[in-house]
C-alpha positions as CSV (number, residue, x, y, z in Angstrom):
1,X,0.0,0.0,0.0
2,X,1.7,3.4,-1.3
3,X,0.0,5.4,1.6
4,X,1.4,3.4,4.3
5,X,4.2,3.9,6.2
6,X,4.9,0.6,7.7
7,X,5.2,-0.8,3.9
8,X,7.7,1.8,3.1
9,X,9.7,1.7,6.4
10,X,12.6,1.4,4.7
11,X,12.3,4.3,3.3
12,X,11.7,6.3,6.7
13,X,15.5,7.5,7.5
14,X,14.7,7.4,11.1
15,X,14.1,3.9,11.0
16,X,16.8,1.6,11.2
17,X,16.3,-1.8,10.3
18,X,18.6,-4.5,12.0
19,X,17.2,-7.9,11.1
20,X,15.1,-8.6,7.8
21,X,14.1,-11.7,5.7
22,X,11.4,-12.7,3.0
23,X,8.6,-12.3,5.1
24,X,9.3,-10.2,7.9
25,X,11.6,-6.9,9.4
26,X,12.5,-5.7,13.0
27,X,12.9,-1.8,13.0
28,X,14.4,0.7,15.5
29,X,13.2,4.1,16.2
30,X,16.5,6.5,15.1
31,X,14.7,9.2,17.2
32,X,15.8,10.0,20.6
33,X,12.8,8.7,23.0
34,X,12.7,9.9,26.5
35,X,10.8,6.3,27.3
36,X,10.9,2.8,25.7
37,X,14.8,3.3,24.8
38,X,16.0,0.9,22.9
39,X,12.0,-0.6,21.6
40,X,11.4,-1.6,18.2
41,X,8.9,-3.4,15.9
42,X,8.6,-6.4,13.7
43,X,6.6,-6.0,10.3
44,X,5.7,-8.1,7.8
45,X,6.8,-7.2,4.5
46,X,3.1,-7.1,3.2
47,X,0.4,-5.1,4.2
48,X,-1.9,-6.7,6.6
49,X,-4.0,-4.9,8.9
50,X,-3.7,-7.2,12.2
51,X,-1.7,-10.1,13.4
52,X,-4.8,-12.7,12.5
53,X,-4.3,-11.9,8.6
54,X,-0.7,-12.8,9.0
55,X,0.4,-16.0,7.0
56,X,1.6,-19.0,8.6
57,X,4.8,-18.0,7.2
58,X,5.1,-14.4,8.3
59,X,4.0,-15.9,12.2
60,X,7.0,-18.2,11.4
61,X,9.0,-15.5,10.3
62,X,8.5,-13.2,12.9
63,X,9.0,-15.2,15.9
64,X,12.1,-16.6,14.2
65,X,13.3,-12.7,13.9
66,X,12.2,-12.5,17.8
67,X,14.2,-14.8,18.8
68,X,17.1,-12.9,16.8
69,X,16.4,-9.5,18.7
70,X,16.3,-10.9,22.1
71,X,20.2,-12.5,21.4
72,X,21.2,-9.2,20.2
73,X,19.6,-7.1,22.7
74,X,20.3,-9.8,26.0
75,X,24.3,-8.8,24.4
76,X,24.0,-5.4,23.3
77,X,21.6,-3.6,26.0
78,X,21.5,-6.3,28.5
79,X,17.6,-5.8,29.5
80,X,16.1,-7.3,33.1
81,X,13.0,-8.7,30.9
82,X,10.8,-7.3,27.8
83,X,7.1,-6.4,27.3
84,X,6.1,-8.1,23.7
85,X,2.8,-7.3,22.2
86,X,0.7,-6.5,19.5
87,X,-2.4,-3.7,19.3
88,X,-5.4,-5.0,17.1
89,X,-8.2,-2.6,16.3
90,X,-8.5,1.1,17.2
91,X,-9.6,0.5,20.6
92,X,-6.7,-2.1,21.9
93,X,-4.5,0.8,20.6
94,X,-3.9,0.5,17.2
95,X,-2.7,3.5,15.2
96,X,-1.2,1.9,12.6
97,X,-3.2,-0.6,10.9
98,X,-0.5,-2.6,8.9
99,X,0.4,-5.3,11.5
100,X,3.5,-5.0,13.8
101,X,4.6,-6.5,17.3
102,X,6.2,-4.3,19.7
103,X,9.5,-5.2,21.5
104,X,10.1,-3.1,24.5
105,X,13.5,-3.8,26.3
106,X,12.7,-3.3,30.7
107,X,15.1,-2.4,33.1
108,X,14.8,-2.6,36.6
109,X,15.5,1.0,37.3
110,X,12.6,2.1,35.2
111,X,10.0,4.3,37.6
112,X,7.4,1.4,36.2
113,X,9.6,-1.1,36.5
114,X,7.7,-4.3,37.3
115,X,4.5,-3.1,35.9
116,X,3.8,-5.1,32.4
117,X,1.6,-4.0,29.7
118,X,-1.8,-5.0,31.1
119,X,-1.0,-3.1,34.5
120,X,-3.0,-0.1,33.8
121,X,-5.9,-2.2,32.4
122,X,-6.2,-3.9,35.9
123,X,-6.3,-0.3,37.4
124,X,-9.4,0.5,39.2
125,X,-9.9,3.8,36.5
126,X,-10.7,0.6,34.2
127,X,-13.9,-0.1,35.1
128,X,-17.0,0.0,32.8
């Protein structure tokens, strides 16, 4: 798709891409971000909106290239643990719709350290 960025993220000179094959990239953010150093994403080559229109292969593909981002970043950055995820549909946070999972390096002397991803949706503001 010419009007999306994730299918043209190579294109995007603040993105740095690190690990790539047929079906699948991991990204890096260039920019300087005050939170979630170090974070990046995996996309698949493709556009598809959400992770349930990925392929068998691209699934394949991108928890292969997981596994290659955890080595490099347990020796390059040395993280405590990692929040993995992926945002499907505007209300669970999506606001890019060409699928992508998140890699966030933790450390434990982040101010949320020990809080994962859901901790906020656990909060008692949560409540409907």
């Amino acid at each position: 798709m010419k009007d999306c960025i994730l299918c043209n993220i190579e294109l995007d000179f603040e993105q740095k891409v690190i690990f790539k094959d047929e079906y699948s990239l991991f990204t890096q953010n260039e920019k300087h971000q005050e939170s979630c150093k170090y974070s990046g994403i995996i996309i698949p080559k493709k556009h598809r909106e959400n992770v349930f229109e990925l392929s068998e292969e691209e699934i394949t593909s991108t928890f292969r290239i997981l596994n290659q981002v955890k080595g490099w970043m347990d020796k390059s950055i040395k993280p405590d643990g990692y929040c993995i995820g992926w945002n499907t549909g505007a209300i669970a946070g999506q606001a890019l719709f060409h699928a992508h999972l998140h890699i966030i390096p933790r450390f434990c002397k982040e101010p949320f350290a020990g809080r994962g991803i859901r901790s906020w949706l656990k909060s008692a503001e949560n409540k409907w």
